[in-house]
N, C-alpha and C positions, 0 to 999 in steps of 0.2 A: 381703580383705573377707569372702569365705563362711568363713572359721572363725571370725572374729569374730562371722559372724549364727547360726552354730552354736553356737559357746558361751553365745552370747547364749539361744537358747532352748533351749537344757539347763539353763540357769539358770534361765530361766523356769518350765519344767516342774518341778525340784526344788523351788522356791519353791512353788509350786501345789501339790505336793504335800504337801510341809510342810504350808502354811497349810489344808488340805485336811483333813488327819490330826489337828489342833490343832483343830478347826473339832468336827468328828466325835467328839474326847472331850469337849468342852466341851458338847457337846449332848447326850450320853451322861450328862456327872453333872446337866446340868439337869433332866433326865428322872428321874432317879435322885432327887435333891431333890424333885421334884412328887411321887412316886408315896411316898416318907416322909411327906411331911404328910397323906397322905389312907389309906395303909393301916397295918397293923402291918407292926414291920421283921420281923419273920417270914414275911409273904406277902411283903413283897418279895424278901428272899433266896431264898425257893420260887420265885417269878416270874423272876428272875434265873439261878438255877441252870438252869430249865425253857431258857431260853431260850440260855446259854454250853451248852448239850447239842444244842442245835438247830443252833447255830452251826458245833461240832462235826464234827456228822453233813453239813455238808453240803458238797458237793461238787462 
């Protein structure tokens, strides 16, 4: 019965993770969507770039 409630929540946590990671991009282009209807895609690629360098850098 403990490796069945083991597996059981390694599954669980994969899953969470998953849906976690899927969750995170989905938020990521809707963010992305809003900030196109309101600026030029120019600022947003500058805005974008500024921010994959920030991500980057950090540690």
């Amino acid at each position: 019965m403990g490796i069945d409630r083991r597996r059981l929540e390694n599954h669980s946590q994969e899953r969470t993770k998953e849906y976690l990671r899927r969750a995170s991009v989905t938020y990521l282009e809707c963010c992305v969507s809003l900030m196109l209807t309101h600026l030029p895609r120019e600022e947003v690629v500058e805005i974008l770039e500024q921010e994959a360098h920030l991500v980057r850098e950090f540690d």
